[in-house]
NUGUTI-668432 format. One record per residue (C-alpha): residue number from 1; residue in three letters; x, y, z. Coordinates in steps of 0.25 Angstrom, whole numbers. Layout:
N
SITE   i  aa    xx    yy    zz
SITE NUM ala     X     Y     Z
...
END
This chain:
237
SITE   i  aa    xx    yy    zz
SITE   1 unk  -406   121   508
SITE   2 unk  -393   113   509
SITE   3 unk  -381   116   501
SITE   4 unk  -375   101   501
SITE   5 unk  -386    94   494
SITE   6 unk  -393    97   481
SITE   7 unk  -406   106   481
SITE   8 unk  -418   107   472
SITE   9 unk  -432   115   471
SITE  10 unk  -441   112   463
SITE  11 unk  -453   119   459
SITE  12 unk  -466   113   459
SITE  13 unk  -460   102   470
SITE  14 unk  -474    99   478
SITE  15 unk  -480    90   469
SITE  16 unk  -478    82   456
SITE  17 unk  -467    81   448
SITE  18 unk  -460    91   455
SITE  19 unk  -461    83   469
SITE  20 unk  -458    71   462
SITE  21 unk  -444    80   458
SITE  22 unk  -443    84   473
SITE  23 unk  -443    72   478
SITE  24 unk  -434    65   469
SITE  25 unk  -422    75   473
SITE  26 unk  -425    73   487
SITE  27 unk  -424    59   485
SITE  28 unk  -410    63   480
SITE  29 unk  -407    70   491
SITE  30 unk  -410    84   486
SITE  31 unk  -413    96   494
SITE  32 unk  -425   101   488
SITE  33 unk  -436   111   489
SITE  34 unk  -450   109   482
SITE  35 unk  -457   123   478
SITE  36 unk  -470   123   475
SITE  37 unk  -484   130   477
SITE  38 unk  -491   120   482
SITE  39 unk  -489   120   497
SITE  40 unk  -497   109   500
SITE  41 unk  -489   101   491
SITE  42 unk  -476   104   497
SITE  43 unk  -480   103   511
SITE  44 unk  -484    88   504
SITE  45 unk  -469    85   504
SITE  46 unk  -468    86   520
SITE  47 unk  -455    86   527
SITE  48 unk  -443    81   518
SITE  49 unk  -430    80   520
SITE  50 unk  -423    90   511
SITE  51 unk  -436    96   504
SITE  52 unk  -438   110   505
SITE  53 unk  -452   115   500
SITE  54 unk  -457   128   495
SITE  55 unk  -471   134   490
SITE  56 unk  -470   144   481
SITE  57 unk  -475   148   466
SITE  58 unk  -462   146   455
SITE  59 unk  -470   158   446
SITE  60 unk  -469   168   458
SITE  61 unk  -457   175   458
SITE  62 unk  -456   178   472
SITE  63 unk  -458   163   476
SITE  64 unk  -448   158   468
SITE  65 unk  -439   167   472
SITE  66 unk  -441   165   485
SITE  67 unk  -440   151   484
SITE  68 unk  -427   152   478
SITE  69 unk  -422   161   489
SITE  70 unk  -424   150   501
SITE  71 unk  -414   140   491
SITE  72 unk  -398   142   495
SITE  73 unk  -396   130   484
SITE  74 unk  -401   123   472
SITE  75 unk  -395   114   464
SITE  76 unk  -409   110   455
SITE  77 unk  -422   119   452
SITE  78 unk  -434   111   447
SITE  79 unk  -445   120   440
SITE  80 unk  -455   111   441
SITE  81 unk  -468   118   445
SITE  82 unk  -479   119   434
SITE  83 unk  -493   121   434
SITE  84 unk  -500   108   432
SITE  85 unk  -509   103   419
SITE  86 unk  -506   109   407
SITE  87 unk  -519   109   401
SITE  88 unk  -523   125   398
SITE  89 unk  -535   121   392
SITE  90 unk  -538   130   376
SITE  91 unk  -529   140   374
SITE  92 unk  -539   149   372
SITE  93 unk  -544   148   386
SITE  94 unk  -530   149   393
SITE  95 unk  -532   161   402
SITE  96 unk  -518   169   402
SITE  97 unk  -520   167   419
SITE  98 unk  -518   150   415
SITE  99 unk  -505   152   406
SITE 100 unk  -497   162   415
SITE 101 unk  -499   152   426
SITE 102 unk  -495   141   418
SITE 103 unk  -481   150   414
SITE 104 unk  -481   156   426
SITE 105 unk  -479   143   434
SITE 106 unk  -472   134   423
SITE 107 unk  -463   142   415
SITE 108 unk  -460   157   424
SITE 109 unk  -458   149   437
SITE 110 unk  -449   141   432
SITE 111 unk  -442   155   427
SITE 112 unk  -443   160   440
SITE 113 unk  -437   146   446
SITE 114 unk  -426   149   437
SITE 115 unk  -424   164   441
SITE 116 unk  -423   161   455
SITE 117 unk  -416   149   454
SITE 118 unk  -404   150   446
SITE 119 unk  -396   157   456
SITE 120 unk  -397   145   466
SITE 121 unk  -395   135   454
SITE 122 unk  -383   142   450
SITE 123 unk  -375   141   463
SITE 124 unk  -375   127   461
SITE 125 unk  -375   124   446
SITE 126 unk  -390   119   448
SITE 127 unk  -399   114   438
SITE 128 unk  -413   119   434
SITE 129 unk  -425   110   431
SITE 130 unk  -437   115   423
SITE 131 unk  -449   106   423
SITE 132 unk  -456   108   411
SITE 133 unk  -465    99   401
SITE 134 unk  -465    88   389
SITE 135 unk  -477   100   384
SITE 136 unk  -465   109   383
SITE 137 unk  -464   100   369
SITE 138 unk  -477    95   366
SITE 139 unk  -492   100   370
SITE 140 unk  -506    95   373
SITE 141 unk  -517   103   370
SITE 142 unk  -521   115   380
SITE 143 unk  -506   114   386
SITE 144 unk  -502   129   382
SITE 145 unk  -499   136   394
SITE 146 unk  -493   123   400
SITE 147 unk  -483   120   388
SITE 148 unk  -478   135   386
SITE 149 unk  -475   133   400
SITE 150 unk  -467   121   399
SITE 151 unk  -461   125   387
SITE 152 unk  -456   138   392
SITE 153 unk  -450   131   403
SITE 154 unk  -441   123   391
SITE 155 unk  -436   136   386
SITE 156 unk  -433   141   399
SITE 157 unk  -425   128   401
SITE 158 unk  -416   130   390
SITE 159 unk  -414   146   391
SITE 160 unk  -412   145   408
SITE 161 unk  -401   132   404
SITE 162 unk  -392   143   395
SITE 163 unk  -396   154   404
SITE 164 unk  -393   148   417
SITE 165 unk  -380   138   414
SITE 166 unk  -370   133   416
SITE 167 unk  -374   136   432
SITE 168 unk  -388   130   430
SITE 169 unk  -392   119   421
SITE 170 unk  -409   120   417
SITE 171 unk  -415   109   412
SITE 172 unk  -431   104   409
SITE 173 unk  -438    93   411
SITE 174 unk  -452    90   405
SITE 175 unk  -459    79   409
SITE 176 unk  -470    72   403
SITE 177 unk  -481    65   408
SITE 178 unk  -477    64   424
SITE 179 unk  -488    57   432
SITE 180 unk  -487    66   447
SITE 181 unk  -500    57   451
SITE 182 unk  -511    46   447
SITE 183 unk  -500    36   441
SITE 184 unk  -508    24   444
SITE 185 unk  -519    31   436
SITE 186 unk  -511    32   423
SITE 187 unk  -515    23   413
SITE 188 unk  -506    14   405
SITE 189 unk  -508    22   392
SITE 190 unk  -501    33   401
SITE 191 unk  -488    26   405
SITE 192 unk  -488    19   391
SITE 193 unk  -488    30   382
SITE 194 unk  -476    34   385
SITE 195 unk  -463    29   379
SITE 196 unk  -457    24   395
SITE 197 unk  -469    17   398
SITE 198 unk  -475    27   410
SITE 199 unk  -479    41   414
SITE 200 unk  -469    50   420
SITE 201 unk  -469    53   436
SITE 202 unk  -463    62   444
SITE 203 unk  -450    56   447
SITE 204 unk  -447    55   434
SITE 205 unk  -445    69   432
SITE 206 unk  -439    73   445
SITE 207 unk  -427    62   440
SITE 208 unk  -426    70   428
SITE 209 unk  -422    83   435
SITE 210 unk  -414    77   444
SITE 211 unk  -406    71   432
SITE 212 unk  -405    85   426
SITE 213 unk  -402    92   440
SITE 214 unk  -386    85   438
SITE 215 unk  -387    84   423
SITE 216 unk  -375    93   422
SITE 217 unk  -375    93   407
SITE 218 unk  -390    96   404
SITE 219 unk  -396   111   404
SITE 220 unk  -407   117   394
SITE 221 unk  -415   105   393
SITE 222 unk  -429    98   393
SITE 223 unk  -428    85   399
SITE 224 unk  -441    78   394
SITE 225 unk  -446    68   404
SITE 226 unk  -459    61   397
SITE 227 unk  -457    45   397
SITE 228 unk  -453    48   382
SITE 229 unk  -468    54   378
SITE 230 unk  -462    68   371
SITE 231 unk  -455    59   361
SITE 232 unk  -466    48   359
SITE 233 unk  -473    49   344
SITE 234 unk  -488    48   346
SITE 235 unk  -497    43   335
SITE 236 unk  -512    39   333
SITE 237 unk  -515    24   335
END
């Protein structure tokens, strides 16, 4: 990677929210490298100018560690990668196989993100973006491995922000309802229910970590980005 221009990874790159993020720093003229398990996915993005792409697993050790090893530079982390649906089904039923997957992707690979990262981020006063969860704060039924997840990740963002500064700021974001596909299927009900009038997309929250990538003033927090739905009061009509 090149020195002279600001350089990202972000985890869970190939697909989703976390390409929407990639491509929004490309756009500004970041270097950046996608990791993700998915090689399909990444081999998706073809030949780009100033994209670097990476297949690995963020909850082995050895991958993330390796990964780190091929960076000389990096201004901006993005823990992103997260197994998708959060419905577990009756708790009673959660096989201890489901729930280690779920932390084991969600919450220890952001740790191991951290570990190796940190000394990279360091040398360049970086920043360190964790993306976590509105169901960090609130829960639907059947969500229990999903939100401890997410929630973990919120704890770890304000424990790595006193333990890593002032070299490193860390930083979450949790997003609400972000529509990666089917937007023409939404209904109006969809966009309507929330407080800015529409469902949330990719871009959205890749302009929220780039915000909190130069926020120079900003570490130990949860950014909520939700259209306003978190603060909404619901009642029966």
């Amino acid at each position: 990677m090149d020195n002279t221009v600001r350089q990202a990874l972000v985890t869970g790159g190939a697909k989703g929210i976390g390409r929407g993020i990639v491509e929004h720093l490309l756009e500004q003229g970041w270097r950046v490298m996608a990791l993700d398990r998915d090689g399909d996915a990444l081999r998706a993005f073809g030949k780009r100018d100033g994209l670097l792409t990476c297949e690995a697993d963020v909850s082995d050790e050895a991958s993330v560690r390796d990964a780190m090893e091929s960076l000389d530079g990096l201004d901006l982390l993005v823990s992103n990668a997260g197994l998708a649906g959060p419905s577990n089904g009756p708790v009673e039923e959660l096989a201890l196989a489901d729930w280690n997957a779920w932390i084991g992707t969600n919450l220890t690979g952001a740790f191991l993100m951290a570990k190796y990262g940190a000394p990279l981020l360091r040398e360049r006063n970086g920043s360190l973006v964790l993306v976590s969860s509105t169901r960090a704060f609130m829960s639907e039924p059947r969500t229990e491995a999903y939100a401890a997840s997410k929630g973990g990740l919120t704890a770890l963002t304000h424990s790595l922000a006193i333990s890593l500064g002032p070299d490193i700021r860390v930083n979450a974001i949790a997003p609400g309802w972000i529509v990666t596909e089917g937007w023409d299927e939404l209904r109006p009900v969809d966009h309507a229910q929330h407080p800015v009038g529409r469902a949330g997309r990719p871009q959205d929250i890749a302009e929220a970590v780039l915000y909190l990538s130069g926020a120079g003033f900003v570490t130990g927090q949860t950014l909520v980005v939700d259209g306003g739905m978190s603060v909404k009061m619901i009642y029966e009509e």
